[in-house]
C-alpha positions as a Markdown table, in Angstrom:
| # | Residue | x | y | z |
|---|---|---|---|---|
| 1 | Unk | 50.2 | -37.7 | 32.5 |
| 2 | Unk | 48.7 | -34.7 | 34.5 |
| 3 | Unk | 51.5 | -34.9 | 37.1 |
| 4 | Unk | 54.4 | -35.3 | 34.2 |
| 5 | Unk | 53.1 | -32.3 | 32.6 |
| 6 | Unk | 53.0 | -30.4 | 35.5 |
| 7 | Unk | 56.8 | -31.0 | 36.5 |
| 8 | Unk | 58.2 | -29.8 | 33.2 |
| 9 | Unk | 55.9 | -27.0 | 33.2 |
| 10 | Unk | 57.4 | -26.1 | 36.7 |
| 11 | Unk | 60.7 | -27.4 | 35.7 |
| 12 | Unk | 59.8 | -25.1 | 32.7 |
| 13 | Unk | 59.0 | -21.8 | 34.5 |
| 14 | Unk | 61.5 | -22.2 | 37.9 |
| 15 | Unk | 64.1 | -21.9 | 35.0 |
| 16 | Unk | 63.0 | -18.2 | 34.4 |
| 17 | Unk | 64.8 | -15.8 | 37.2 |
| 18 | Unk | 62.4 | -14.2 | 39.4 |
| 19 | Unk | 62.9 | -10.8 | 41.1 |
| 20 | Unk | 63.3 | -12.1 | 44.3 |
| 21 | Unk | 66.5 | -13.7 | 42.5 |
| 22 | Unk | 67.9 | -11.0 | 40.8 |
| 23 | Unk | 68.0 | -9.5 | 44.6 |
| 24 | Unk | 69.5 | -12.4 | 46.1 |
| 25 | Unk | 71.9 | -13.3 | 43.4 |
| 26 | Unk | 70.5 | -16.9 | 43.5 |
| 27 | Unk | 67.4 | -18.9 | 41.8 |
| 28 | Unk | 64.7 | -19.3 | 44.4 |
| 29 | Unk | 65.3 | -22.7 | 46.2 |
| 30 | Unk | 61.4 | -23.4 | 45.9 |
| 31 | Unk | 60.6 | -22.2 | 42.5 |
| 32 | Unk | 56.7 | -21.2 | 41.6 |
| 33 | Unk | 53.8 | -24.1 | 42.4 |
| 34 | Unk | 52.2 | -24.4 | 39.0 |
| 35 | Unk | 49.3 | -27.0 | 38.6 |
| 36 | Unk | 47.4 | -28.0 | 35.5 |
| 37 | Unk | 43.5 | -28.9 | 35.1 |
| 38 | Unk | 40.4 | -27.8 | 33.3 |
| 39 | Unk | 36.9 | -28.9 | 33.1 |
| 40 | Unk | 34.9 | -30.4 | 30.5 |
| 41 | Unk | 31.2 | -29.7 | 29.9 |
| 42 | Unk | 29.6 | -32.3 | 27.4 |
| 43 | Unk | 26.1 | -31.6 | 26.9 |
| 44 | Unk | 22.5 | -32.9 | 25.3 |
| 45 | Unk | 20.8 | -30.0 | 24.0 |
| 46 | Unk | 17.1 | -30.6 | 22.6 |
| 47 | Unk | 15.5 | -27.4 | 20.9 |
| 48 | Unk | 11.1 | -27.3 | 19.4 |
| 49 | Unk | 11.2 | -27.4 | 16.5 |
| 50 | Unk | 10.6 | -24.0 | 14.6 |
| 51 | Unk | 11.3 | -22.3 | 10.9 |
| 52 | Unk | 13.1 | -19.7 | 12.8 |
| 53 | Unk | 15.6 | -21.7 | 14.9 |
| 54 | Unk | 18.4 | -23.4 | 12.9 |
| 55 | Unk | 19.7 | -25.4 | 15.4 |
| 56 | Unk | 20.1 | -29.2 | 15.7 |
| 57 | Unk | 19.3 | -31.5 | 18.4 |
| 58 | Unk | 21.9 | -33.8 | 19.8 |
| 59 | Unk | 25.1 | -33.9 | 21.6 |
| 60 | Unk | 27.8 | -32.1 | 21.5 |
| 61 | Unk | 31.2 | -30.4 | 24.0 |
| 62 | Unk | 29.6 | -27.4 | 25.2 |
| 63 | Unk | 33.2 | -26.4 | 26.9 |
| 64 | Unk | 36.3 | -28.1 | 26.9 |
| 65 | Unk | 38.5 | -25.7 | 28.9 |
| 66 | Unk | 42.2 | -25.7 | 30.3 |
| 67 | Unk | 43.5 | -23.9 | 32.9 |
| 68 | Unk | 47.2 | -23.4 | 34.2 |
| 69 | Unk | 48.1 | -21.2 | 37.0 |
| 70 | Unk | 51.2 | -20.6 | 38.9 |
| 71 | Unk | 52.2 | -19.0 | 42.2 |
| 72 | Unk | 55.0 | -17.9 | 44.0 |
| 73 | Unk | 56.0 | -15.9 | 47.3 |
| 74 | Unk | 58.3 | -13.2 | 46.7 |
| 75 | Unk | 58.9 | -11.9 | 50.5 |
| 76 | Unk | 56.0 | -9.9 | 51.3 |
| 77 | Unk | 53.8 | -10.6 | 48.5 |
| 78 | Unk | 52.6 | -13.5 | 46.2 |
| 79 | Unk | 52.6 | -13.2 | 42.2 |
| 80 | Unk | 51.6 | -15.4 | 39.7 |
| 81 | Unk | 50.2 | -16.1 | 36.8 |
| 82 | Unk | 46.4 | -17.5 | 35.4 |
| 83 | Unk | 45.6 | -19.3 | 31.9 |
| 84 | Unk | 42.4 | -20.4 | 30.1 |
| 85 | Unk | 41.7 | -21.6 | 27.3 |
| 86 | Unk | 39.0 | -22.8 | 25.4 |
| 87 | Unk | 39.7 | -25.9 | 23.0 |
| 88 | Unk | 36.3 | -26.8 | 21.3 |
| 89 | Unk | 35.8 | -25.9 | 18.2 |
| 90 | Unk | 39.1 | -24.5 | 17.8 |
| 91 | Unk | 41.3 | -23.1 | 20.5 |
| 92 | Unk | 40.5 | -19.9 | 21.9 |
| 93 | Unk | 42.1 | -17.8 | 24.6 |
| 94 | Unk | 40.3 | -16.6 | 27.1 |
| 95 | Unk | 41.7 | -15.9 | 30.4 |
| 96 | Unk | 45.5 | -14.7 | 30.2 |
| 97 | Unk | 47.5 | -12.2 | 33.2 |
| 98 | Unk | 50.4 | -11.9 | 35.7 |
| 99 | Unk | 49.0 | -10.5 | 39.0 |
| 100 | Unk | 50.8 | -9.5 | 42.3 |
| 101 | Unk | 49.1 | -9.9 | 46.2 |
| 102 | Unk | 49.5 | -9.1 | 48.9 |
| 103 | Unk | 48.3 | -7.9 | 52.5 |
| 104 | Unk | 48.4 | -5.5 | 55.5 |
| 105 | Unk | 46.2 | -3.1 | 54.9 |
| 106 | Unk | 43.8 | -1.1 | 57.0 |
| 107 | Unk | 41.0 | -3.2 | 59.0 |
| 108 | Unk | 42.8 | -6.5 | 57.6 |
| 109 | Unk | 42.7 | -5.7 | 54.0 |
| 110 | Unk | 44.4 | -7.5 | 51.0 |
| 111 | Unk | 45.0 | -6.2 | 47.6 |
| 112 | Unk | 45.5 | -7.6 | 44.1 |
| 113 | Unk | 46.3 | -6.3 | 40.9 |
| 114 | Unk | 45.6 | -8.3 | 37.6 |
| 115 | Unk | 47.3 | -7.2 | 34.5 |
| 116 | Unk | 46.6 | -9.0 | 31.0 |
| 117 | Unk | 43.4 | -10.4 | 29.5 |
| 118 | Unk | 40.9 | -10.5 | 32.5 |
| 119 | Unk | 36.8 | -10.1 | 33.2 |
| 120 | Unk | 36.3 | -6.5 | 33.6 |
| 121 | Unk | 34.5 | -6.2 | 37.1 |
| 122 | Unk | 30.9 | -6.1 | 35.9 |
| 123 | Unk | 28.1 | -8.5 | 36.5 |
| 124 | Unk | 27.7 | -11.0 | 39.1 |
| 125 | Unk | 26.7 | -13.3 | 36.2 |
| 126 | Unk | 29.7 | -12.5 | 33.9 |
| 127 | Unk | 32.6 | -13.0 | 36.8 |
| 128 | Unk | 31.1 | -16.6 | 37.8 |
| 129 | Unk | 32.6 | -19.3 | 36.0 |
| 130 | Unk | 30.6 | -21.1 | 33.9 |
| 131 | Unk | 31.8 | -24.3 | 35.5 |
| 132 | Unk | 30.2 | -23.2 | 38.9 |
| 133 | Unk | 26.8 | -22.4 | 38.2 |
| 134 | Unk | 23.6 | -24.2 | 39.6 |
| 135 | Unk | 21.8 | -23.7 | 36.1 |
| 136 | Unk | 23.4 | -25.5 | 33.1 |
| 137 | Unk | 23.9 | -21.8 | 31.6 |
| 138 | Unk | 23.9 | -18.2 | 32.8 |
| 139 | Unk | 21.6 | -16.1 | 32.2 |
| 140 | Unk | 21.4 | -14.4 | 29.1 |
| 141 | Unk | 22.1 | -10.7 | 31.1 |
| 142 | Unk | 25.8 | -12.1 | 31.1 |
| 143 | Unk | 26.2 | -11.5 | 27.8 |
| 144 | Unk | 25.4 | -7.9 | 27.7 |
| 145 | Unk | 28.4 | -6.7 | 29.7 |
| 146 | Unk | 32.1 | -6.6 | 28.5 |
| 147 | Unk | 33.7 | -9.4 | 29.6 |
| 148 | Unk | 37.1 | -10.5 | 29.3 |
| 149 | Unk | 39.3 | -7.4 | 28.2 |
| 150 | Unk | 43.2 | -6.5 | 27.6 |
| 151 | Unk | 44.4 | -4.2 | 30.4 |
| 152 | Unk | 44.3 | -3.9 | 33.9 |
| 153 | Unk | 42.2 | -4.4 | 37.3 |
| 154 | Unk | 43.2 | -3.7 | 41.0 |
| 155 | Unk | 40.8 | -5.1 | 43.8 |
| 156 | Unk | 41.1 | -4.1 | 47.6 |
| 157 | Unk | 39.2 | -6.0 | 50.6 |
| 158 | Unk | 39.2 | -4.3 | 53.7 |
| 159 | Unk | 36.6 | -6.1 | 56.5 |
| 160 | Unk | 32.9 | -6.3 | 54.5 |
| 161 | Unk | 33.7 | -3.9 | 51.2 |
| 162 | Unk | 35.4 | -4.9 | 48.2 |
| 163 | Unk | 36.6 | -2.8 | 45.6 |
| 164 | Unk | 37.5 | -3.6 | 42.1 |
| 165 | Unk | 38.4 | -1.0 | 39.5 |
| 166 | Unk | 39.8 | -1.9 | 35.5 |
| 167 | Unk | 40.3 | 0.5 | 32.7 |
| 168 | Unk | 40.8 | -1.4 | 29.6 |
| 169 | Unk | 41.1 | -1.0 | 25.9 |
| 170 | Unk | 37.6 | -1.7 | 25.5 |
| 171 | Unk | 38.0 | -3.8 | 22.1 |
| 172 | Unk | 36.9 | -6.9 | 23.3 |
| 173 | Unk | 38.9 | -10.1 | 24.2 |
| 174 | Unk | 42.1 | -11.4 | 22.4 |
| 175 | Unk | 42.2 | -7.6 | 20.5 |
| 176 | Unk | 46.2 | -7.0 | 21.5 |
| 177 | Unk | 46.2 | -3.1 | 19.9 |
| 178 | Unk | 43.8 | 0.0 | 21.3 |
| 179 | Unk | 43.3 | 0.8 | 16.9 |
| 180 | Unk | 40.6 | 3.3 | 18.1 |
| 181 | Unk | 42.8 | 4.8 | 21.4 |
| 182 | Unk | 40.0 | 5.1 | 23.4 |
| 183 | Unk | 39.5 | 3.1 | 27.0 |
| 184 | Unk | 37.2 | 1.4 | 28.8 |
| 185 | Unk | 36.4 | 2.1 | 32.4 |
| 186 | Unk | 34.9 | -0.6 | 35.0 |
| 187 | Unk | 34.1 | -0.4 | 38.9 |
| 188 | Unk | 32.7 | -2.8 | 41.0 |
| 189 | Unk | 31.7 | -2.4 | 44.5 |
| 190 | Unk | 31.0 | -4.9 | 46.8 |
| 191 | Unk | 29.5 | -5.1 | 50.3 |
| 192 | Unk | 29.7 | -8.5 | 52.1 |
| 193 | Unk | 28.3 | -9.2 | 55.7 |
| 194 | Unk | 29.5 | -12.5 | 56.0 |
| 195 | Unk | 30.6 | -15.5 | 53.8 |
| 196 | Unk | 32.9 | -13.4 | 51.5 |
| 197 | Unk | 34.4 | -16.4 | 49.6 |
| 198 | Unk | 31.4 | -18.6 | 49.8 |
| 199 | Unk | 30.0 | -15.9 | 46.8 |
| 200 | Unk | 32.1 | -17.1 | 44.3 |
| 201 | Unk | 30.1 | -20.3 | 43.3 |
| 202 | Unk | 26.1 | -20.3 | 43.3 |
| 203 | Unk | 24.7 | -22.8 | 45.5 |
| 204 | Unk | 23.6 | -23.3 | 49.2 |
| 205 | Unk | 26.2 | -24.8 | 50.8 |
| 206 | Unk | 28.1 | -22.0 | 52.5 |
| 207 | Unk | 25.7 | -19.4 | 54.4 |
| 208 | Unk | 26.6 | -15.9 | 52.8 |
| 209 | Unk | 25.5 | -12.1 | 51.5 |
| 210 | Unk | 26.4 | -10.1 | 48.9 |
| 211 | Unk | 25.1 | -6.8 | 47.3 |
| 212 | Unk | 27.4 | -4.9 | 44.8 |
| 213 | Unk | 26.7 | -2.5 | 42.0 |
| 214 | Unk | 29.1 | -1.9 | 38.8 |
| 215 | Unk | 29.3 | 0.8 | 35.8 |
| 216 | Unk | 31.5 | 1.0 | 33.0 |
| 217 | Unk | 31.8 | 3.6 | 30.0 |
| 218 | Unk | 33.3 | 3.1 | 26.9 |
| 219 | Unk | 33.7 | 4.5 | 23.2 |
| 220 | Unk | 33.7 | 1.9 | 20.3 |
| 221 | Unk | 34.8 | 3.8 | 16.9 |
| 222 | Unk | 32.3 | 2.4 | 14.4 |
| 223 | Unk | 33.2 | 4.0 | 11.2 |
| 224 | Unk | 31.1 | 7.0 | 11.0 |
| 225 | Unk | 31.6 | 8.2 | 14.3 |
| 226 | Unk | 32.1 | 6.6 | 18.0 |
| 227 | Unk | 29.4 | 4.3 | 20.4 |
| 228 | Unk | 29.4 | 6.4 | 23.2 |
| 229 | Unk | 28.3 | 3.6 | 25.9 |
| 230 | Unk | 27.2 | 3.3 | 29.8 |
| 231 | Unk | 26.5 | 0.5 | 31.5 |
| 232 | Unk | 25.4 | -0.1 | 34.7 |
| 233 | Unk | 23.8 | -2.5 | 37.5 |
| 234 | Unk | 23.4 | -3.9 | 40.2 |
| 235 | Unk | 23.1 | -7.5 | 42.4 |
| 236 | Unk | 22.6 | -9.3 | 45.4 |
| 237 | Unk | 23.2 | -13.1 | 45.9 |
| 238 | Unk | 22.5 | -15.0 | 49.6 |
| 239 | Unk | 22.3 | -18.6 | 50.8 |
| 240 | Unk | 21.0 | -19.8 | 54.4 |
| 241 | Unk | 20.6 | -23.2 | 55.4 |
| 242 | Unk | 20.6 | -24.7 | 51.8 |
| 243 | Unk | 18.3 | -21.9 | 50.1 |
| 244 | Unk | 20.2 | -19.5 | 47.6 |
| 245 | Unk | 19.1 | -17.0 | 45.9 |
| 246 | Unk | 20.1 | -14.1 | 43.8 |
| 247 | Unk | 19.0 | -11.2 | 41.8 |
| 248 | Unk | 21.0 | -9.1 | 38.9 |
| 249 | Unk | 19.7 | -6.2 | 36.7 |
| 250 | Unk | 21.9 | -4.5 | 34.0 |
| 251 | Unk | 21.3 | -1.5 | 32.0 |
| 252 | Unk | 23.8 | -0.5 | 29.1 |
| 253 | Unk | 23.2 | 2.9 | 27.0 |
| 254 | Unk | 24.4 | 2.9 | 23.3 |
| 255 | Unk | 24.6 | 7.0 | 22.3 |
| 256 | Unk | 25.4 | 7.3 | 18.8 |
| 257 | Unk | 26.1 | 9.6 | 16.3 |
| 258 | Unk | 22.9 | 11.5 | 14.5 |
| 259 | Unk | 21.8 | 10.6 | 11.3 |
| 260 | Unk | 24.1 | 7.6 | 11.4 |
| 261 | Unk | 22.0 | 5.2 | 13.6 |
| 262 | Unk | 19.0 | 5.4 | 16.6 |
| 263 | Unk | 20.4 | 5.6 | 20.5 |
| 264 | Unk | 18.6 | 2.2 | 21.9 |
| 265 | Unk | 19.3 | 0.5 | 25.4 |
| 266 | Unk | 20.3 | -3.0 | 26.4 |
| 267 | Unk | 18.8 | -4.4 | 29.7 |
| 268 | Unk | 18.0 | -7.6 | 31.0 |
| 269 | Unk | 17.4 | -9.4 | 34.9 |
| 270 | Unk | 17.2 | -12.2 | 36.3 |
| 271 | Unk | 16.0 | -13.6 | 39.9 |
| 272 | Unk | 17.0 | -16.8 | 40.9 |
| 273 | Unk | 16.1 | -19.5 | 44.0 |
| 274 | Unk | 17.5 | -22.7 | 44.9 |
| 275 | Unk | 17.1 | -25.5 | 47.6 |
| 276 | Unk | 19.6 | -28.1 | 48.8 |
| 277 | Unk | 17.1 | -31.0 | 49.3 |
| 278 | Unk | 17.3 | -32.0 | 53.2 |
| 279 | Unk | 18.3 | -35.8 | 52.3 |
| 280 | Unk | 20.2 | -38.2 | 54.6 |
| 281 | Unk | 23.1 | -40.6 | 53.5 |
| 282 | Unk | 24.5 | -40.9 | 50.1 |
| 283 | Unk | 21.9 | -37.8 | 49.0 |
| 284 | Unk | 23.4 | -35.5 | 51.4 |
| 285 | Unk | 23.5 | -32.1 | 50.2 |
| 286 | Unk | 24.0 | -33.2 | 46.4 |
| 287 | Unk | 20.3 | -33.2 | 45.1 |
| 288 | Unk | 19.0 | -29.4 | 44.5 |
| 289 | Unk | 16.1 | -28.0 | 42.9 |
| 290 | Unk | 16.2 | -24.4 | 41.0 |
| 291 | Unk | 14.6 | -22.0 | 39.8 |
| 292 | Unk | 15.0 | -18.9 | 37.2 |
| 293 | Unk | 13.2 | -16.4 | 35.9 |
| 294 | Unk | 14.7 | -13.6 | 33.6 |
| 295 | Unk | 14.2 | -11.2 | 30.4 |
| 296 | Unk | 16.4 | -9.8 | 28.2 |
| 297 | Unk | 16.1 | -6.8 | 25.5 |
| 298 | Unk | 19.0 | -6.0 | 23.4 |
| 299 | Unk | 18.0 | -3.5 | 21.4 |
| 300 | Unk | 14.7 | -1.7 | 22.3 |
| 301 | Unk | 14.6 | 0.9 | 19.5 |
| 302 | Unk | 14.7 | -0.8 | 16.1 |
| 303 | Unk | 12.2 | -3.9 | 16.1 |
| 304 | Unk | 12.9 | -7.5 | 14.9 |
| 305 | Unk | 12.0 | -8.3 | 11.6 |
| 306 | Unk | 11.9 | -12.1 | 11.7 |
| 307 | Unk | 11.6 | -14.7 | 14.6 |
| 308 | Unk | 14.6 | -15.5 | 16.0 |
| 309 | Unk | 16.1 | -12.0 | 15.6 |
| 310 | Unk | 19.5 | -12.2 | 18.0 |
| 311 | Unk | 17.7 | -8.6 | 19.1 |
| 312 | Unk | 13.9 | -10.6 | 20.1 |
| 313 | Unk | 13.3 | -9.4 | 23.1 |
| 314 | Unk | 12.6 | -12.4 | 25.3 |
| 315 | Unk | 11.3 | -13.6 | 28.7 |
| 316 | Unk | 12.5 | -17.3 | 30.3 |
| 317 | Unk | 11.0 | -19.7 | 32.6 |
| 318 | Unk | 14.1 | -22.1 | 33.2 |
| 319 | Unk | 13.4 | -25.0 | 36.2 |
| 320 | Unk | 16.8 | -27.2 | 37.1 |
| 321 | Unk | 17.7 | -30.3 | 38.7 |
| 322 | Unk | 21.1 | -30.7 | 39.8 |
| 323 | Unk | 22.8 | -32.9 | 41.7 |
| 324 | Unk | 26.4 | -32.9 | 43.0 |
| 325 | Unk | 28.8 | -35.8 | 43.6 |
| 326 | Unk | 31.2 | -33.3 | 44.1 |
| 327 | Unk | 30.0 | -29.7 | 44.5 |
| 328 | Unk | 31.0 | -27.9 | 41.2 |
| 329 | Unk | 33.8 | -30.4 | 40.6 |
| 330 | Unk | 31.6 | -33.1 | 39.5 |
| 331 | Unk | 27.6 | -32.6 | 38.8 |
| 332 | Unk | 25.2 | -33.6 | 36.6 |
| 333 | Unk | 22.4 | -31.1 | 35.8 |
| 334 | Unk | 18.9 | -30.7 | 33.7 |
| 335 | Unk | 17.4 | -27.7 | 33.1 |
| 336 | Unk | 14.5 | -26.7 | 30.8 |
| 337 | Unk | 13.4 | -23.4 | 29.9 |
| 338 | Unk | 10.4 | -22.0 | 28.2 |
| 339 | Unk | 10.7 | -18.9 | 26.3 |
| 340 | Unk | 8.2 | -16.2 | 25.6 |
| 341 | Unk | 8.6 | -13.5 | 22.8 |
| 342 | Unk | 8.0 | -10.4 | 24.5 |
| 343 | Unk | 8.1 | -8.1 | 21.1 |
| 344 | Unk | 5.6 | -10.2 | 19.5 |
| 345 | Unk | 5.2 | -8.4 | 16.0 |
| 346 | Unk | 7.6 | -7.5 | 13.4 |
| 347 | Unk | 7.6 | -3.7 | 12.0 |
| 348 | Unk | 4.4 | -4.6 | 9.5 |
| 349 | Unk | 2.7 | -6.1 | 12.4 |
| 350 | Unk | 3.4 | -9.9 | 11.6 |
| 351 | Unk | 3.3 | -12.7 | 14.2 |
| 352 | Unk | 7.1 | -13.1 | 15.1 |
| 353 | Unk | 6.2 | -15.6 | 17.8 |
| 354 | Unk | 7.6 | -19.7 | 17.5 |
| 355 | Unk | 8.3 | -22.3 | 19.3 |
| 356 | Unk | 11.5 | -22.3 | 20.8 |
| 357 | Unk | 11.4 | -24.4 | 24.3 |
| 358 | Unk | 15.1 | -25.4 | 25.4 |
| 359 | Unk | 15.7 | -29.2 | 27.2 |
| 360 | Unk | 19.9 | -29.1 | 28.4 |
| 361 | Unk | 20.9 | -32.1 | 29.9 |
| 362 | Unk | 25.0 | -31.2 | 31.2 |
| 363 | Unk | 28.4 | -33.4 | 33.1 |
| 364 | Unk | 30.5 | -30.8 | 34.7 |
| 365 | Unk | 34.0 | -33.1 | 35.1 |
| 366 | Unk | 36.7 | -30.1 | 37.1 |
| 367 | Unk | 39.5 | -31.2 | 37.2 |
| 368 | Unk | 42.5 | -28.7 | 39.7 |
């Protein structure tokens, strides 16, 4: 099934001329390589229970994604194009751009340039798949950054820096119109000693360093005036010999107009350590024990006013077990987090804290 689909959607796409034919007068002999895969994520999620948290124990498809991407040389460079999409609930799309690639610069650099729906360049934790982590889930910092975005991102590698700049139209994912006609601005600078691909996945199987820092500013019209907002942040991620770690703080400042709301901040970090257990035969590098510790505040001017606020500030102890029969492309994981209430009183000085521990048992099944 997976290999008819993929001819017609070759068949499919080598029908569309190229510019490399327009200039020969000819279709290209070769025609792009497209393949088709995805990864599925079911999941066991068991949650104390707590008047303030709603959800319900049990299983469920935490992720169900598909992903298409095609490539092809066009003399001196190579385009393509990258799709994903998530199917569970409902169909949503996520990742959607042409890009073009190429090489020859300075000091053996390469250069790319994405233009579409992409992941502004912001956040370690937000640029990792969720398919490739060595936690069931990110942490919760991820979500505080813009993520995907319509518009456009260049990246140059030249030796150990890489540089990745976007400017977007900041309204968020799948919004095809700039309604407010203001932009969003991302940078994302990267220094890497060694292991410079190895930085894309967490785990310790490929020895590498990596320290970058990002910012982006945007303006978000929101009625009565405009969210003037800054974020920025920094992280490092290394692995030696089986032991990873990493590290991420982000920062993001909402300014907004007077007498219409308070200016707050949104921060969170996270500090992470893992260990590919030295065990022989079958359990060769596939058992690993992690660790993370983070804390997140989303809004530290107005206070809660029930447990289980979305804006509770919180602090989690997450432990994990995973082990890999196939790196990322086929694990099965356990992680289970407790979770403090750092604001622990409402405005009128009421208890806020609950119960709210988190088991996650996860199958990672990638399929490319």
């Amino acid at each position: 099934m997976r290999a008819r689909a993929t001819a017609l959607i070759a068949a499919s796409l080598a029908s569309v001329p190229t510019l490399a034919a327009a200039d020969a007068g000819a279709d290209d002999p070769e025609g792009p390589n497209v393949t088709v895969g995805g990864y599925l994520q079911p999941q066991l999620r068991i949650r104390q229970d707590s008047d303030a948290d709603n959800d319900t124990d049990g299983f469920r498809f935490r992720r169900a994604r598909v992903l298409v991407s095609a490539t092809q040389a066009i003399e001196s460079i190579d385009v393509g194009a990258e799709l994903e999409g998530e199917t569970t609930p409902e169909f949503q799309l996520l990742d959607a751009y042409v890009w073009a690639r190429g090489k020859g610069l300075p000091l053996g650099g390469r250069w790319q340039v994405d233009l579409g729906q992409v992941k502004a360049p912001f956040s370690r934790q937000t640029l990792l798949s969720e398919s490739r982590l060595q936690f069931v889930e990110r942490a919760e910092l991820g979500s505080l950054g813009p993520d995907r975005q319509v518009g456009a991102r260049a990246s140059v590698t030249a030796n150990l820096v890489g540089l990745s700049v976007g400017v977007f139209n900041g309204e968020g994912r799948n919004q095809v119109q700039n309604i407010d006609e203001n932009f969003l601005y991302a940078a994302r600078l990267e220094l890497r000693p060694f292991g410079r691909d190895a930085a894309f996945a967490e785990g310790g199987w490929e020895d590498h360093l990596t320290v970058a820092g990002n910012v982006f500013k945007n303006k978000l019209d929101i009625g009565d005036g405009v969210d003037d907002i800054l974020g920025f942040g920094g992280d490092v991620s290394a692995a030696w010999h089986g032991v990873s770690v990493s590290a991420e703080y982000v920062q993001i400042e909402h300014e907004l107009p007077e007498m219409i709301q308070t200016d707050y901040t949104s921060k969170g970090w996270a500090g992470q350590v893992g260990y590919l257990l030295p065990l022989g035969g079958f359990f060769s590098e596939k058992l690993e024990v992690a660790g993370r510790v983070e804390e997140i505040d989303r809004n530290d001017a107005v206070p809660v006013d029930a447990p289980g606020d979305p804006d509770q500030s919180l602090r989690l102890f997450t432990g994990n077990l995973s082990f890999y029969q196939a790196r990322h492309g086929l694990k099965v994981q356990a992680s289970y987090a407790h979770i403090v209430e750092v604001e622990e009183e409402d405005a009128a000085g009421g208890d806020i804290r609950h119960p709210n521990d988190l088991f996650l048992l996860q199958v990672t099944y990638r399929l490319e």
